[in-house]
Each structure stands twice: as C-alpha cells, then as structure tokens.
C-alpha positions, -999 to 999 in steps of 0.1 A, spaced: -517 -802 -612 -482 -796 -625 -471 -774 -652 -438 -780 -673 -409 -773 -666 -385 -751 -680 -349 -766 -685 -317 -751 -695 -298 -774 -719 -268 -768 -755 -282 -788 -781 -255 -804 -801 -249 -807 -837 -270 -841 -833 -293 -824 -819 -293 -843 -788 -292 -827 -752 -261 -826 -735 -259 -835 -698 -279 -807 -675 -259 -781 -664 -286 -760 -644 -324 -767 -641 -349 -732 -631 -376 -746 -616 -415 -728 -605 -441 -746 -615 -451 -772 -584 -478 -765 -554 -483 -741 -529 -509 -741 -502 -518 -715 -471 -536 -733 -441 -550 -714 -410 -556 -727 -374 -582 -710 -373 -597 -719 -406 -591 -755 -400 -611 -769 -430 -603 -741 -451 -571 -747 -480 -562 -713 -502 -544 -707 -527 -541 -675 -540 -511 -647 -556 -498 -641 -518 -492 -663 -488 -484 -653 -451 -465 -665 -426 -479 -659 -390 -478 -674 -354 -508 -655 -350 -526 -645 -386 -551 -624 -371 -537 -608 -339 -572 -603 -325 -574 -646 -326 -551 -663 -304 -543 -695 -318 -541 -687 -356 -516 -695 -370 -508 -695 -409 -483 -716 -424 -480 -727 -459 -466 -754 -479 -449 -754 -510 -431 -784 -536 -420 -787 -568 -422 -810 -596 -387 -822 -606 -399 -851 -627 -383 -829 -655 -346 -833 -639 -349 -873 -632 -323 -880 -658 -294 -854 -651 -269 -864 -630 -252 -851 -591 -270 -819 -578 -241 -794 -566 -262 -772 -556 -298 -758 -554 -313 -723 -540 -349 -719 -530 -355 -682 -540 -381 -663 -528 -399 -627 -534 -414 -609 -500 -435 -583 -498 -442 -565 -462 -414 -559 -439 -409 -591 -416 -384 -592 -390 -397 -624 -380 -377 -656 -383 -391 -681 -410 -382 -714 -413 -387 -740 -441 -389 -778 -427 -393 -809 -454 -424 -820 -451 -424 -863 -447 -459 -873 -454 -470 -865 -491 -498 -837 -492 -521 -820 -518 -535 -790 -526 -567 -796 -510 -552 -804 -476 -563 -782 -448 -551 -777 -414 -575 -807 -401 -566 -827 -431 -528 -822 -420 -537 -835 -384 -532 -798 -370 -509 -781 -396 -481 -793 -409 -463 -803 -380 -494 -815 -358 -484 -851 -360 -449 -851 -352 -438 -879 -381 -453 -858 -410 -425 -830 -408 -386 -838 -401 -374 -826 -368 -348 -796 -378 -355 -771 -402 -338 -770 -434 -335 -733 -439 -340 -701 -416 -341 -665 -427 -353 -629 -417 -369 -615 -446 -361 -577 -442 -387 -556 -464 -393 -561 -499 -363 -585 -510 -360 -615 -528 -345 -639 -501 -325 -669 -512 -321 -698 -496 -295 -731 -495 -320 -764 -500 -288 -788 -513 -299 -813 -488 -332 -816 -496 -333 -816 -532 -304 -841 -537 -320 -861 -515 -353 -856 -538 -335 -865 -568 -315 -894 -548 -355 -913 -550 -368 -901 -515 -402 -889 -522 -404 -852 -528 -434 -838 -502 -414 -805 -503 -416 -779 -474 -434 -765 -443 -429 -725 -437 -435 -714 -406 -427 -681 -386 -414 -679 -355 -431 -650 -343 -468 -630 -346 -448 -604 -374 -461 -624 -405 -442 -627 -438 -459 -623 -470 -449 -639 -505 -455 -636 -539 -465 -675 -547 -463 -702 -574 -500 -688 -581 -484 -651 -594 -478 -637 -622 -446 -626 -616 -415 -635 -593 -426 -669 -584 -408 -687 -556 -380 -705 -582 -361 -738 -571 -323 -734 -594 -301 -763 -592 -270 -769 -607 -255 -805 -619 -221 -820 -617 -209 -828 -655 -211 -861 -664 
C-alpha cells in the first residue's frame, strides 16, 4: 500500500497552495524476484541486482522492480524535469539499467507471476531502457527519468521500472523499505 506523499509548496496569505514548483517523492513499491526462486517475492531494506544472484546457480538472476505513487502531483502542471536517485551499497562495476515496466504489477508478483521476470513476455516491459548507469562503490547514483514520468503524469499508467544488471557483479540498494536514503523520485514543474 501507498504512503503519503511529501510535497513542497508557499502557502499564500489565503492560505491556498500555489502552483508546484518541485515534488520529493519515496513512498511507492519495490519488489526483488529471483529465477531461481520463481514463486518467491521479497521485500526487504536491500535489493540486488544480478545476472547470476548466486554464482554457484546458473540461471539466477535477480532483478527488482520499483514505482511510485504520484497521485499526490495529479494537479500541478508540465514536468521539466525529474531524477530517480538512488543509494548503493557494494562496489558494482556492473551496468544497470532501468526499463518502464508496461503491464501493471504488485507487490506480490513473483518471477512466475511476471511470466519469467520482468521481461519474460516481451509486451510487459518497453524495448529500450530508460536509464543506464555504473554504480561505482558506495554512492548515491542519480538518474534522468523525464520521459517516463511526464509521460506518467501525461495519464499513461504508471507500472514504473524493471532494474536489471548487465553482468554477474550484482548491485545492492538501500530500498523504499529502509529507514534511511530511500530511492527518491524529484521532479520539478513548469510555473503556471
């Protein structure tokens, strides 16, 4: 289930809102799903990234899904811009990419439910990725999701996004479900 939202607004003398500036967003859903776990959904503080989760277990990979609710950001007007920020924690040099999910998903879904991960039915993900990046070790990676979100806001439905590495060094990341330094979607609005 979703949580609010927090929203940065000037309240005016009339105590009404002005239009949104700039919206920081973490509260949403965030899933890991194994190959090799097919049946199995977790969600816990920290998610990897793998080709190849356990490197003893060929075909097991981890991927992970994560969305967010923008229902909070309906009414403000043209998204500008929006980053995807992100806090890792083991040193990856492995190349993850993010790819908008086009089939709405929960988080009980598995890898099974999912028809093989998220991209084992080729219409439930889009075909390029929307973002790529090399973690390094211990950073907080930032990413460009423009696209996606004004296309979110725009009315398409909002099934968020596939990560996925492109290699057997995983990628671990604090998640929605932390404490602390939750994966955070910012977007900034056009004036009105």
């Amino acid at each position: 289930s979703f949580a609010p939202t927090v929203l940065t607004y000037e309240p005016t003398a009339a105590d009404e809102r002005l239009p949104c500036t700039m919206a920081e967003i973490w509260t949403g859903a965030d899933i890991q799903i194994f190959e090799h776990q097919p049946d199995t959904t977790i969600m816990q503080s920290v998610h990897t990234v793998d080709l190849e989760e356990d490197d003893l277990r060929p075909g097991s990979e981890a991927q992970a899904l994560l969305k967010f609710d923008l229902a909070s950001i309906a009414g403000c007007g043209e998204v500008v811009s929006a980053e995807l920020s992100f806090c890792t924690l083991d040193n990856s040099f492995a190349e993850v990419s993010g790819t908008k999910m086009l089939v709405d998903w929960g988080e009980s879904d598995t890898w099974n439910s999912l028809g093989g991960g998220c991209a084992g039915v080729s219409d439930h993900i889009a075909q390029n990725a929307s973002f790529e990046f090399t973690p390094g070790d211990f950073t907080k990676v930032t990413v460009d999701v423009t696209a996606d979100v004004q296309g979110w806001h725009d009315g398409s439905i909002n099934s968020g996004w596939c990560l996925r590495a492109k290699s057997t060094d995983g990628w671990d990341y604090k998640t929605l479900h932390n404490d602390d330094c939750k994966p955070t979607l910012t977007v900034f609005f056009a004036p009105r």
